[in-house]
C-alpha positions as CSV (number, residue, x, y, z in Angstrom):
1,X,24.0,-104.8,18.4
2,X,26.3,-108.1,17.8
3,X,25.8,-107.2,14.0
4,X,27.1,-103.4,14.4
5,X,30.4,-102.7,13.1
6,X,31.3,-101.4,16.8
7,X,35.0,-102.0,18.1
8,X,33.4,-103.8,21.6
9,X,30.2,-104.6,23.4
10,X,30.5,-104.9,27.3
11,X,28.2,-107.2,28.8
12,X,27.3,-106.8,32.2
13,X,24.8,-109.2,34.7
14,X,25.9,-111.7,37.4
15,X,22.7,-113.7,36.7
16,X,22.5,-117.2,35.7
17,X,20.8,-117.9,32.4
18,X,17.8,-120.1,33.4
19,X,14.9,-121.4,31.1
20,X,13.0,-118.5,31.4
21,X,16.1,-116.2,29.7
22,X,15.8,-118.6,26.3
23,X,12.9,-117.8,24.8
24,X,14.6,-114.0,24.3
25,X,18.2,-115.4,23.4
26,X,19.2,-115.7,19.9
27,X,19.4,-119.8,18.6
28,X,18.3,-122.8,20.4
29,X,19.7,-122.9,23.8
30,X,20.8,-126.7,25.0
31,X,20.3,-127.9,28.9
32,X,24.2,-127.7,29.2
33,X,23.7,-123.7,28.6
34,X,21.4,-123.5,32.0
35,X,22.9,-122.1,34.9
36,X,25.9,-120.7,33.8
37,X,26.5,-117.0,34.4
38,X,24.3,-114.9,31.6
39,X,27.5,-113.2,30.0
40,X,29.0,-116.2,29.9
41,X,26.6,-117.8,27.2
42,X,25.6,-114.4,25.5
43,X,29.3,-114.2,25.1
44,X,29.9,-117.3,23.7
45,X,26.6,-116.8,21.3
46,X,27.7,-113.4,20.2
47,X,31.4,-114.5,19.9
48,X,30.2,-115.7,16.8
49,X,29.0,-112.6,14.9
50,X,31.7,-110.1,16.8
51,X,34.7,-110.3,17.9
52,X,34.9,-107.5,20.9
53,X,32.3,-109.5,23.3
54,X,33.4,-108.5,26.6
55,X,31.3,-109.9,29.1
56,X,31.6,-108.6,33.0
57,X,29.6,-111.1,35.8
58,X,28.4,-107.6,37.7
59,X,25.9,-105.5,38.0
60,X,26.3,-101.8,37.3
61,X,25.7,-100.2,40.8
62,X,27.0,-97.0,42.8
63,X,30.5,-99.0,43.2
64,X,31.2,-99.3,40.0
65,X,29.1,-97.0,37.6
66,X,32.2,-95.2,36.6
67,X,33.2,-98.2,34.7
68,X,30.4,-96.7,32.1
69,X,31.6,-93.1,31.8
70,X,34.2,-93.7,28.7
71,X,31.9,-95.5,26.8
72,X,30.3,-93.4,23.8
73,X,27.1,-95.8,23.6
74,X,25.3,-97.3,26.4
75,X,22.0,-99.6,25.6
76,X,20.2,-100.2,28.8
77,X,17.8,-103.3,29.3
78,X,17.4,-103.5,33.5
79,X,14.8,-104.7,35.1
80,X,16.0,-103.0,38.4
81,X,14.7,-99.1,38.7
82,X,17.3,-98.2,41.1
83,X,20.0,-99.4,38.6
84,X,18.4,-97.8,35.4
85,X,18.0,-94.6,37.6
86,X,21.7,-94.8,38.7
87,X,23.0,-95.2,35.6
């Protein structure tokens, strides 16, 4: 998606990024990049090849959904049913 010629991608998890997150992440992550907030080091990675990163340290849930309703493109990758279902 970081490649797209898109105007912005919106990030949104309030995980940490742990070991087992770097095996999927693009590059070589360092031990310095480990418990930081998710967005925070996808951000930073995709900074790189796009400009409009926009990362948000929340989960989407029932308080906040609405936050997705302008958007013309949503791609979904939750592990959480309810969340997935919500959205």
């Amino acid at each position: 998606m970081a490649k797209t010629p898109v105007h912005e991608i919106h990030i949104f998890d309030n995980k940490n990024f742990e070991s087992q997150n770097a095996f999927r992440a693009p590059g070589a992550a360092s031990l310095a990049d480990f418990c930081q907030p998710k967005v925070a080091y996808f951000s930073r990675v995709y900074t790189a090849m796009h400009l409009g990163i926009r990362p948000h340290p929340i989960n989407i849930d029932a308080s906040n959904v609405e936050q997705l309703r302008d958007f013309r493109f949503v791609f979904v990758c939750i592990d959480h049913g309810p969340s997935r279902r919500l959205i």
